[in-house]
C-alpha positions as CSV (number, residue, x, y, z in Angstrom):
1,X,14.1,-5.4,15.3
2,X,10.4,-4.5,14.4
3,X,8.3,-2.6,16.5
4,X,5.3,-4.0,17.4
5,X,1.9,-2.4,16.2
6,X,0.9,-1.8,19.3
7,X,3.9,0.4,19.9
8,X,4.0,2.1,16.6
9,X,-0.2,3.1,17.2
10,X,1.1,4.4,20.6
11,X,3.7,6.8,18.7
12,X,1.3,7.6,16.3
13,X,-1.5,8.5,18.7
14,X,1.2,10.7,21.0
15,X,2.2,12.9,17.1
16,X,-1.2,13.0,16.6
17,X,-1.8,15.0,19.9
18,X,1.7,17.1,19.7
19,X,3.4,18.8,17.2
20,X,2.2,19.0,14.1
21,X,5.6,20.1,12.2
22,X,6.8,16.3,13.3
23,X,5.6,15.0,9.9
24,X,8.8,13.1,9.1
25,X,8.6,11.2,12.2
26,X,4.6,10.5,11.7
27,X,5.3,9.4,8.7
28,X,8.3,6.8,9.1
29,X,5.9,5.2,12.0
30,X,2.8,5.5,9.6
31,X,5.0,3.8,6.6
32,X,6.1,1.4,9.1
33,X,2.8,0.9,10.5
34,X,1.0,-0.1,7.0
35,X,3.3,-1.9,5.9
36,X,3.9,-4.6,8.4
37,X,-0.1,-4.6,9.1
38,X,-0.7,-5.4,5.3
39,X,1.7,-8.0,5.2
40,X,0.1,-9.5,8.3
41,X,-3.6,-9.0,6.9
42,X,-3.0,-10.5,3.4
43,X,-0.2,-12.7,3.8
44,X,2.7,-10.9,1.7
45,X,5.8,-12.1,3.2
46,X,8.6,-9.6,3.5
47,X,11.8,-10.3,1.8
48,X,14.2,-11.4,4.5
49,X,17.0,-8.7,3.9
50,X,14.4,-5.8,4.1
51,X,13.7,-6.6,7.8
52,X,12.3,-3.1,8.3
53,X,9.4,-4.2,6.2
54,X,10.2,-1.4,3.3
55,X,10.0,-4.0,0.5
56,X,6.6,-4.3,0.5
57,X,6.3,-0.7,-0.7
58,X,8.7,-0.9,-3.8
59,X,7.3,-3.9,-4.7
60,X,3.9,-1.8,-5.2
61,X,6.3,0.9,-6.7
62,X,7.3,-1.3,-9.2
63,X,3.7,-2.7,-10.9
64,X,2.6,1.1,-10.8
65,X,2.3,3.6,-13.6
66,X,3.6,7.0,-13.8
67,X,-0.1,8.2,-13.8
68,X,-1.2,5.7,-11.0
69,X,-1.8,5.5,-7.7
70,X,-2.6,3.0,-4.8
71,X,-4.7,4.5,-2.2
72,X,-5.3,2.8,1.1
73,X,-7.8,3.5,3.7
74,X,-7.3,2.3,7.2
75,X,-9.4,2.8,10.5
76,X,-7.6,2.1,13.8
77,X,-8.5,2.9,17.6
78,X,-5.7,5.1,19.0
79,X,-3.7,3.5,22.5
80,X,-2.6,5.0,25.2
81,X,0.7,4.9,26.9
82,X,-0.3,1.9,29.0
83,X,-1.4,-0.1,25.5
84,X,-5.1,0.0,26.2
85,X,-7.3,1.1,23.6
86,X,-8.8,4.7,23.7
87,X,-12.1,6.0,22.1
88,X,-10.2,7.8,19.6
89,X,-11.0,6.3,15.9
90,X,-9.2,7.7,13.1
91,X,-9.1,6.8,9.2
92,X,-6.0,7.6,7.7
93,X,-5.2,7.3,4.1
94,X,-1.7,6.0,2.7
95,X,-1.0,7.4,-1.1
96,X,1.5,4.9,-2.8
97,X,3.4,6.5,-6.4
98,X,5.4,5.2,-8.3
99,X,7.7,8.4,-8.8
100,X,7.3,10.1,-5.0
101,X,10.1,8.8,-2.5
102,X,7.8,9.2,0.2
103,X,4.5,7.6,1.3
104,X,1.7,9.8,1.7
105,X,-1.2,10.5,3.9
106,X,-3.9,12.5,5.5
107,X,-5.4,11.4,8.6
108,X,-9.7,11.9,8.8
109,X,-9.4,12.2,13.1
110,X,-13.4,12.4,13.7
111,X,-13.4,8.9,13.0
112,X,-16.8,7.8,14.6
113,X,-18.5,11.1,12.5
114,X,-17.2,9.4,9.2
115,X,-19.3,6.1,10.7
116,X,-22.1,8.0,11.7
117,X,-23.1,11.6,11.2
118,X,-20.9,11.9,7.6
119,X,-22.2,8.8,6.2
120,X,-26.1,9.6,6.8
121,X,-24.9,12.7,5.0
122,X,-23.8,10.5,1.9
123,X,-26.7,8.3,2.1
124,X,-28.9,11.6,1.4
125,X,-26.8,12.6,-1.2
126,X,-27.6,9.5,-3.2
127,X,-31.2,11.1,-3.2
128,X,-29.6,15.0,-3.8
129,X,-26.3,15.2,-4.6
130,X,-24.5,16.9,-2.0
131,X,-21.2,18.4,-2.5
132,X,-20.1,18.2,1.4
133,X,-19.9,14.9,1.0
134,X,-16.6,15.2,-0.8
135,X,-15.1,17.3,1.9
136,X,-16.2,14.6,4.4
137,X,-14.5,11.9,2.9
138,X,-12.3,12.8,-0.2
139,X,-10.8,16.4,0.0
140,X,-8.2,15.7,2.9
141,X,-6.6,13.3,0.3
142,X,-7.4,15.1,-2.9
143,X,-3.8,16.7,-2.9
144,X,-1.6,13.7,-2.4
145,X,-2.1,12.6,-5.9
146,X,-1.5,15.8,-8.0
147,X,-2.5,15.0,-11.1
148,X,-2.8,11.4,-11.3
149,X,-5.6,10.0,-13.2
150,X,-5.6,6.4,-12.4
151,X,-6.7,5.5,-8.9
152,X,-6.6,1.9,-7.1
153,X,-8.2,2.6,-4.0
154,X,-8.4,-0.3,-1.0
155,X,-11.2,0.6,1.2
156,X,-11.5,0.0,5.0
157,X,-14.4,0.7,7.9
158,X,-17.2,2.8,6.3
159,X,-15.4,3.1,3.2
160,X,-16.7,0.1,2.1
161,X,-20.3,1.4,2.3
162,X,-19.5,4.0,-0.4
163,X,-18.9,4.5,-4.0
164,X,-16.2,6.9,-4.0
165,X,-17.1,7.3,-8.0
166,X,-20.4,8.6,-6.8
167,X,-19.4,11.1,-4.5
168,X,-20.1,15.0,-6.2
169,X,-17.1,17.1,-6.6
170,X,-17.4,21.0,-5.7
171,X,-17.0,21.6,-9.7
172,X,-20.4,19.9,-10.3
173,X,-19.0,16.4,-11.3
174,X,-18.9,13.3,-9.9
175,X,-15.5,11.4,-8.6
176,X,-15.7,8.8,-11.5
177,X,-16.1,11.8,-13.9
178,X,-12.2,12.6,-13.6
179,X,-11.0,9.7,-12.3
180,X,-10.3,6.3,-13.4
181,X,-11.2,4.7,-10.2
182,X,-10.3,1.0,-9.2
183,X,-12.3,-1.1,-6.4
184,X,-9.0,-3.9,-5.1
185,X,-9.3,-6.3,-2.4
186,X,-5.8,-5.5,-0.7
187,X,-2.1,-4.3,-2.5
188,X,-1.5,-7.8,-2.8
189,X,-4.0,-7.8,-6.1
190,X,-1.5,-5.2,-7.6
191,X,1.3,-7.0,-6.7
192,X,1.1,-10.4,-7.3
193,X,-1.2,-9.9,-10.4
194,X,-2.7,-13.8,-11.2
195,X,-2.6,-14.5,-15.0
196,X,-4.9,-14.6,-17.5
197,X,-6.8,-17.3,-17.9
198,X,-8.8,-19.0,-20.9
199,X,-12.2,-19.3,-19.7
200,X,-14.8,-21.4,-21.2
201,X,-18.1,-19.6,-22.5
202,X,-20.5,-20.8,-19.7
203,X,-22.9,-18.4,-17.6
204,X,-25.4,-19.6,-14.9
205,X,-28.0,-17.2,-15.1
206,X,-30.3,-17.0,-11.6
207,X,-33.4,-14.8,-11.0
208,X,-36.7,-14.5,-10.0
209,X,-36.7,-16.7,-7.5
210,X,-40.1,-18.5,-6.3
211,X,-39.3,-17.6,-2.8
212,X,-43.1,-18.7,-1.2
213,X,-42.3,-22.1,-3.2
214,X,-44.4,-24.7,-1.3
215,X,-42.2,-27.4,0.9
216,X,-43.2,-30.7,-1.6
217,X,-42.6,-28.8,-4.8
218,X,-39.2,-28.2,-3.7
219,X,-38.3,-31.4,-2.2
220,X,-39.4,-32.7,-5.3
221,X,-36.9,-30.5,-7.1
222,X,-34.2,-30.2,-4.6
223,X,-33.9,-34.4,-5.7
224,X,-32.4,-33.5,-8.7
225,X,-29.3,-32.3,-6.8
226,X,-27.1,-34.1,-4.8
227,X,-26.2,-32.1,-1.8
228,X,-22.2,-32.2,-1.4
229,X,-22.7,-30.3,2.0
230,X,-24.7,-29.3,5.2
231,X,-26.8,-27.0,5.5
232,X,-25.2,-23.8,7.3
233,X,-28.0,-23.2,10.5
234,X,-28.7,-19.9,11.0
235,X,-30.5,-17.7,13.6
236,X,-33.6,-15.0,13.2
237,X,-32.9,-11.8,11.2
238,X,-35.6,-9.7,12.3
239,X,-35.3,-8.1,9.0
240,X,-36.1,-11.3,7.4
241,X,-38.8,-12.3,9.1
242,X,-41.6,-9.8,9.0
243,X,-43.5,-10.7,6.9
244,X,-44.0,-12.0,3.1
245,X,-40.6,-11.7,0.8
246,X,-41.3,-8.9,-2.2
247,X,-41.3,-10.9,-5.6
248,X,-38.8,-9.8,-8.5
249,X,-40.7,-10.0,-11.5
250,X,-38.3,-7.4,-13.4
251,X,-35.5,-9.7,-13.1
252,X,-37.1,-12.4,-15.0
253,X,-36.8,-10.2,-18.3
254,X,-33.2,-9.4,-17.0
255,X,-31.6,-12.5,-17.0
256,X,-33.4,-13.3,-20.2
257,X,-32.5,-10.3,-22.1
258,X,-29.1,-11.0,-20.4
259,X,-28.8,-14.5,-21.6
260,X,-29.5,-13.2,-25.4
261,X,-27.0,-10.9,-25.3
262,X,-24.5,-13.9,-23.7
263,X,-25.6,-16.6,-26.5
264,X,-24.9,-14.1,-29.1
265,X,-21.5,-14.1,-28.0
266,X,-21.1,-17.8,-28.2
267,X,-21.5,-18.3,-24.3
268,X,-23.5,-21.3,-23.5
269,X,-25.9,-20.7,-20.9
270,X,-27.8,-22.1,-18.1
271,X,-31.0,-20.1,-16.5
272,X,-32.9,-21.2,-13.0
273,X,-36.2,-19.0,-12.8
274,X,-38.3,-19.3,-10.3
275,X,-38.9,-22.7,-9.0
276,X,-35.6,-23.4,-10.8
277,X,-34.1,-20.6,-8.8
278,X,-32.6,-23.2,-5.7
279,X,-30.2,-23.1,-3.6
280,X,-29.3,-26.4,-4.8
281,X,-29.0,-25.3,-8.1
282,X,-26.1,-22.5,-7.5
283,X,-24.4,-24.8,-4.9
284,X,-23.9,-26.9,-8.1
285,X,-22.2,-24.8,-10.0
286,X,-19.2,-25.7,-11.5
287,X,-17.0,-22.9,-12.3
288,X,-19.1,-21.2,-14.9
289,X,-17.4,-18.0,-16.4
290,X,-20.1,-15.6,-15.4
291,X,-22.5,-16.4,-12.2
292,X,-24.9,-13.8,-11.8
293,X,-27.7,-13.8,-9.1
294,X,-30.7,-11.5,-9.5
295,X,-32.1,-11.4,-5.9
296,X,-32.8,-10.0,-2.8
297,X,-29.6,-9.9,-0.8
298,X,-29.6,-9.4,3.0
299,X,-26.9,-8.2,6.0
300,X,-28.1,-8.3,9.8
301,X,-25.8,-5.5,10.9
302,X,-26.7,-5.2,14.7
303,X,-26.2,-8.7,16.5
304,X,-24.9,-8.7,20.1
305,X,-23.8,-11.8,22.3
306,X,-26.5,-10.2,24.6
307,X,-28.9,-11.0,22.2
308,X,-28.1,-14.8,22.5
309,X,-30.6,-14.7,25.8
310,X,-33.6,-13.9,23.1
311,X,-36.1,-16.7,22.7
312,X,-36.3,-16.4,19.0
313,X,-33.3,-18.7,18.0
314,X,-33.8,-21.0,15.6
315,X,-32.2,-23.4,13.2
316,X,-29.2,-24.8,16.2
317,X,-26.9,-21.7,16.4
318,X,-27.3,-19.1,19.0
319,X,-26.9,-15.4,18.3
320,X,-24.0,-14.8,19.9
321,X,-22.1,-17.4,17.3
322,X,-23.4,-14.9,14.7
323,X,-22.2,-12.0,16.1
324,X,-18.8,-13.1,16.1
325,X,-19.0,-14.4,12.1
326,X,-20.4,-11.7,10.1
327,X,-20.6,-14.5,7.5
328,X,-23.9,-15.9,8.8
329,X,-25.1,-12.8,8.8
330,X,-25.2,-11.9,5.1
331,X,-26.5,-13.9,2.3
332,X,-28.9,-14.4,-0.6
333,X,-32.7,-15.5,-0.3
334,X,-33.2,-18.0,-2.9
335,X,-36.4,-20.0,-3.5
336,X,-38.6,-21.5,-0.6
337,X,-36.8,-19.2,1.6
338,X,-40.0,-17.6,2.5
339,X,-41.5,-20.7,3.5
340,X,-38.7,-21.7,5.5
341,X,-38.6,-18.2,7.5
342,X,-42.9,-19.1,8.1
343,X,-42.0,-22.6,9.4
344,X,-38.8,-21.9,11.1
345,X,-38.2,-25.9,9.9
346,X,-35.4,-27.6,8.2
347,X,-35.7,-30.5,6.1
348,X,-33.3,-33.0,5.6
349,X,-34.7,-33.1,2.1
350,X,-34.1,-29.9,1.0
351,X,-32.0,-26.5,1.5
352,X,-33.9,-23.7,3.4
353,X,-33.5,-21.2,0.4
354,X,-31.2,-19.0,2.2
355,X,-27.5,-19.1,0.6
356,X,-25.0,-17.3,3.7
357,X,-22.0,-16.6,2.8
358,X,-20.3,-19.2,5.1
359,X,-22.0,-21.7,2.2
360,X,-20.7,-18.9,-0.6
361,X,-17.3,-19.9,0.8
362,X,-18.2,-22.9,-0.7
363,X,-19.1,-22.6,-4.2
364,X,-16.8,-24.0,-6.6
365,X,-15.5,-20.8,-8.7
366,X,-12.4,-21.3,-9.1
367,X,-12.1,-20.3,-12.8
368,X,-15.1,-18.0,-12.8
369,X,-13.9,-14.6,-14.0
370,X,-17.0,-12.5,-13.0
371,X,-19.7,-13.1,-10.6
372,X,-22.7,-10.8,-10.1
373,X,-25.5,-10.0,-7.6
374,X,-27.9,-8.1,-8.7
375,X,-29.5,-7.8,-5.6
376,X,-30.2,-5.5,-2.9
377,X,-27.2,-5.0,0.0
378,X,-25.2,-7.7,-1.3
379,X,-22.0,-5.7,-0.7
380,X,-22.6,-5.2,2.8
381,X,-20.2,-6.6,5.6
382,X,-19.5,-6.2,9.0
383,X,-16.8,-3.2,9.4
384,X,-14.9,-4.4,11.9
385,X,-11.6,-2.2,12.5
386,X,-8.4,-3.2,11.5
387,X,-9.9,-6.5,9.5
388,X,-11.8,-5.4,6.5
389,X,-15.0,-6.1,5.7
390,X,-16.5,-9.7,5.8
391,X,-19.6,-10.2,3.4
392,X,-20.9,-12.0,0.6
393,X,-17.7,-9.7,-1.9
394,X,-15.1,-12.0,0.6
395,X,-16.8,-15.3,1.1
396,X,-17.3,-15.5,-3.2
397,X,-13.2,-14.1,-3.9
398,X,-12.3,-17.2,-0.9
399,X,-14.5,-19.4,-3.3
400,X,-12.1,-18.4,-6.5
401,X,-14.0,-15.6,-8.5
402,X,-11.7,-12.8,-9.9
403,X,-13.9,-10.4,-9.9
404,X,-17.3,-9.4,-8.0
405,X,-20.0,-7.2,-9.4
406,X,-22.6,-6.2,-6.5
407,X,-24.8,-3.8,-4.3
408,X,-24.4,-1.5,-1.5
409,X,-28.0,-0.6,-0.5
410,X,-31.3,-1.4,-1.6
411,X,-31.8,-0.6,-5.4
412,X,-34.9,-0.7,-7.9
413,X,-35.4,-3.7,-9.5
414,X,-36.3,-1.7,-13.0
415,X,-33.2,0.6,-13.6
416,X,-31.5,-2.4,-12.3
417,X,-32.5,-4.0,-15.2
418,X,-31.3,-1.4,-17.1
419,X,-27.7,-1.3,-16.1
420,X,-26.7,-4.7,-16.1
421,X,-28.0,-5.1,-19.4
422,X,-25.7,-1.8,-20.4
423,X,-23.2,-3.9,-18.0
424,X,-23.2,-7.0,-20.5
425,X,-22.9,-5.1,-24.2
426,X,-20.5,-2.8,-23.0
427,X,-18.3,-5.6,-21.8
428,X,-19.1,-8.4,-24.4
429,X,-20.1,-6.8,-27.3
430,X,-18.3,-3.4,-27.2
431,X,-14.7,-4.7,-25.5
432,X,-14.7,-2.5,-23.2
433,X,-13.1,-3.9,-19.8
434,X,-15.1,-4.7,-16.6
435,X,-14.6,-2.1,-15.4
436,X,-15.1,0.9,-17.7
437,X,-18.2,-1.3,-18.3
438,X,-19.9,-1.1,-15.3
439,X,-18.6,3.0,-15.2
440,X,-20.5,3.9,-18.5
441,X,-23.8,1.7,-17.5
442,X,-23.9,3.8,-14.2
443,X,-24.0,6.8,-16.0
444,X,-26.1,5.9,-19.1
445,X,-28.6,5.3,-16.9
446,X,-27.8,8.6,-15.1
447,X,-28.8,10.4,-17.8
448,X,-32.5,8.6,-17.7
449,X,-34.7,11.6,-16.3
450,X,-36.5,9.1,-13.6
451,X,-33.5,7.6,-12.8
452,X,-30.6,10.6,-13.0
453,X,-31.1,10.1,-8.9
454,X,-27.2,8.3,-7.7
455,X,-29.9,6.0,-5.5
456,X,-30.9,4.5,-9.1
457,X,-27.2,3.3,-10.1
458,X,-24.7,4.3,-7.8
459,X,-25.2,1.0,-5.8
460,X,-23.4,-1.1,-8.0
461,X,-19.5,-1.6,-7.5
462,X,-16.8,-3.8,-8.7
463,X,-13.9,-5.2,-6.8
464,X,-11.2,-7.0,-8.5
């Protein structure tokens, strides 16, 4: 019979603490322990005569290449031997081969430094490149692989905050450099690979947005649209409400110069600039092949239940309800959304401007192959141990795209500019795939003098 996670962290967190020489045994629990907690997490059923939960692993084995490797990173509070939960976070990182008999790992044990100290340290780096950055988070795995080339890496915690590709190697080059490096949702996009499928040439194209558009002028617009759904309420992001919304006049010349490059590969296209730019509008949508967003994104990281006492809730839903759904607390601000965060109104006539990702979960894109926000923090979710991330990259996958193209942290709007219209001709009109696409925009625009700075391009990651 299968152990219980519970009892398999309580083994793990007693080797941890004792003799280091017991690798074997740390390893059959560790092996254990990822894969019944990925088949619980993403739903791959074991096959009934592997009741030890080893199938999941050959499986993976099996849709590997020699020179590939699946890389899983997992944060998880350590127990005691009563089962209660210690203060002791540690990442550990499972290596997956085709060719090695043998899972393996390397445990990061100064789990809340990765969170906190280390990750300030990378956030720096994106200003200077800083090479101790790679022994924080890369160099205690950097042996498992040898000399494998081709990485599929699954993040967890604070590992979702990064580009790996962007972290500086002691030889002066950067991750992405060397390594062919992957972005997947789980082992279950390796496994259970979803076929191709023939997409028609449509792109919605939205940027710009009016976000100070008066209420009448968009109640008179919004009545073009017939609204299929509520309204998600939400409650006051003090980051969203001080003050005036920063206008995006850089993306206008984006999404048009990104349109040409679209029609001149056949694609027929649809723009929504600045009134046009509603939330209406890409609640509408209708499974175009490419949906990209050129906006400000937004994640309220720090909500307590505490804070569902404060007198500044608004819009029906306290605090305390947000706290416990990172997906109200990450979205898109559209156009009128500055008006509605002045007015602190809703209108039955109209859509506040502010697109969560509750109401991403919504959008109909279930034969979109690529969707992209070009915005600021769109990648951003709650890190919540042992379940992923939850953002905007979750809520638009649940809605059906394959793949999602977005930001980490705040990024210029011109060099933006620049790379995703690099994005769009390497992809469309030099063949290259998604992701090598993305990879030689990043660094094309590295090579700009004003923008060689990782804060410029390094943003920008894409998980398929």
């Amino acid at each position: 019979m299968l152990k219980s996670l519970q009892e398999i962290n309580v083994e793990i967190s007693k080797l941890l603490y004792s003799d280091p020489t017991q690798k074997f045994d740390t390893l059959m629990y560790i092996k254990s322990f990822m894969e019944i907690d990925l088949a619980r997490k993403y739903g791959i059923m074991m096959n009934e005569k592997n009741e030890g939960g080893y199938g999941l692993n050959e499986r993976l084995k099996e849709k590997l290449s020699d020179n590939e490797v699946f890389i899983q990173f997992y944060p998880f509070y350590l127990l005691d031997n009563d089962l209660r939960k210690t203060d002791s976070l540690v990442y550990v990182a499972f290596c997956v081969t085709k060719t090695d008999s043998i899972i393996r790992f390397a445990f990061f044990k100064n789990g809340y430094q990765l969170e906190n100290q280390f990750f300030h340290r990378y956030q720096n780096s994106l200003r200077a490149s800083d090479s101790e950055v790679y022994k924080d988070f890369w160099q205690p795995i950097s042996q498992l692989f040898q000399d494998k080339k081709h990485l599929f890496v699954s993040l967890g915690g604070v590992y979702h905050k990064l580009n790996i590709g962007a972290i500086m190697q002691p030889n002066g080059r950067l991750l992405m450099e060397d390594y062919d490096i992957r972005i997947v949702t789980s082992a279950r996009e390796l496994i259970e690979k979803k076929e191709k499928k023939n997409y028609d040439n449509t792109a919605v194209l939205v940027g710009n947005p009016a976000f100070n558009l008066a209420a009448p002028k968009q109640r008179a617009l919004a009545a073009n649209y017939t609204r299929s759904y509520t309204e998600t309420p939400l409650f006051a992001w003090p980051t969203l409400t001080r003050g005036s919304i920063a206008p995006l006049p850089n993306t206008k010349a984006e999404v048009e110069n990104i349109g040409k490059i679209l029609q001149a590969k056949g694609f027929k296209t649809q723009t929504l600039l600045g009134e046009q730019a509603l939330e209406e509008a890409v609640k509408s949508v209708k499974s175009p092949r490419i949906l990209h967003i050129a906006t400000h994104g937004f994640f309220e990281a720090d909500v307590t239940k505490k804070d569902s006492l404060q007198a500044d809730d608004f819009m029906g839903i306290q605090r305390a309800k947000a706290a416990e759904n990172p997906l109200l607390r990450s979205g898109l601000l559209l156009a009128g959304a500055e008006n509605y965060l002045k007015t602190k109104k809703l209108s039955k006539d109209h859509e506040n401007g502010i697109l969560t990702a509750y109401e991403a979960m919504n959008l109909d894109l279930e034969n979109t192959e690529l969707v992209v926000l070009s915005a600021c923090e769109t990648g951003l979710g709650d890190i919540k141990n042992g379940e992923g991330v939850y953002g905007l990259q979750r809520a638009l996958r649940i809605a059906g795209a394959q793949s999602v193209l977005m930001s980490l942290a705040k990024v210029p709007d011109a060099p933006t500019k620049i790379l995703m219209e690099a994005f769009y001709d390497n992809w469309l009109t030099k063949g290259m795939n998604k992701h090598e696409a993305l990879k030689q925009a990043q660094l094309s625009v590295r090579k700009i003098p004003q923008y060689a700075a990782p804060a410029n391009w390094a943003a920008f990651v894409l998980v398929e």
